[in-house]
N, C-alpha and C positions, 0 to 999 in steps of 0.2 A: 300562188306558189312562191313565189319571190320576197314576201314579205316577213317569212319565218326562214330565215338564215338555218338554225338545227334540223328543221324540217326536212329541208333542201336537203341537204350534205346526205341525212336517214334515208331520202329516197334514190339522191343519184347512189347510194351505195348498196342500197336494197337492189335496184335495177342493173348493177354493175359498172354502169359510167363512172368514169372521172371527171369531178367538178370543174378540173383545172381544164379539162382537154377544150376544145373549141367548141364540141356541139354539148356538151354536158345541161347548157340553162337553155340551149336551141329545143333540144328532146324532152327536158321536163316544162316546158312552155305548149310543147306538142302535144306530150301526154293530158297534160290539165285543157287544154282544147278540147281534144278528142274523150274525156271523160266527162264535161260540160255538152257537149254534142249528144253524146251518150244520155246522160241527163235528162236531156228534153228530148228522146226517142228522135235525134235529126242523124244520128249515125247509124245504117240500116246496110243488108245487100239490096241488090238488085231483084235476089229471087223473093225477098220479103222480107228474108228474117234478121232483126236483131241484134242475133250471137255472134259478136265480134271477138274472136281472139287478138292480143294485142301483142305483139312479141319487138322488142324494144335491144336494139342494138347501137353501137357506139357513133353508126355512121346511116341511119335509118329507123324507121318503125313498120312494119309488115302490121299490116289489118287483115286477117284470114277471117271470114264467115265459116261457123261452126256447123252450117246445115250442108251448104253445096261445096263451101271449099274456096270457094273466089276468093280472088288475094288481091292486094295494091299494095306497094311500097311507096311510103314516102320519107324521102329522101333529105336529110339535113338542109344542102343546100334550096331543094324544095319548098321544103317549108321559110327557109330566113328567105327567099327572095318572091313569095306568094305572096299572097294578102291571108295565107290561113289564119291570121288571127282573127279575121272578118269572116269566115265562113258561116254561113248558117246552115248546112247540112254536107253530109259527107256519104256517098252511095258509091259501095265499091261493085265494080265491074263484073256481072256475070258471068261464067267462064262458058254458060250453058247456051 
């Protein structure tokens, strides 16, 4: 993500972020995780499926599963003080 400078700027303004604000390269660091996760079928729910909605805001990213509804938020600070660059799978919480 970081290595196309125009790239950058087209998606944080596709997404709505500001480049400049603090979590701007924090959330598209996230986003390019969680699409690579996604990738190699490691980003799943709990009840099986898949279908991850991804809804991306200035100060977080909500993961919704499209079959039950279970949600996780993660959080800016979240992610900069995780190891999320290091994860190799991601299974959000069933609410069932």
């Amino acid at each position: 993500v970081m290595s196309n400078e125009a790239y950058v700027d087209e998606v944080i303004s596709a997404c709505g972020l500001d480049h400049t604000g603090k979590n701007g390269v924090t959330m598209l660091k996230a986003l390019d995780k969680i699409q690579d996760l996604s990738d190699r079928e490691s980003l799943f729910c709990e009840c099986g499926s898949n279908l991850i909605d991804v809804e991306i805001h200035e100060d977080d990213i909500i993961l919704e599963c499209c079959l039950c509804g279970a949600s996780t938020v993660l959080t800016a600070d979240m992610i900069r003080n995780s190891n999320f660059a290091h994860l190799d799978k991601l299974v959000i919480p069933c609410k069932n």
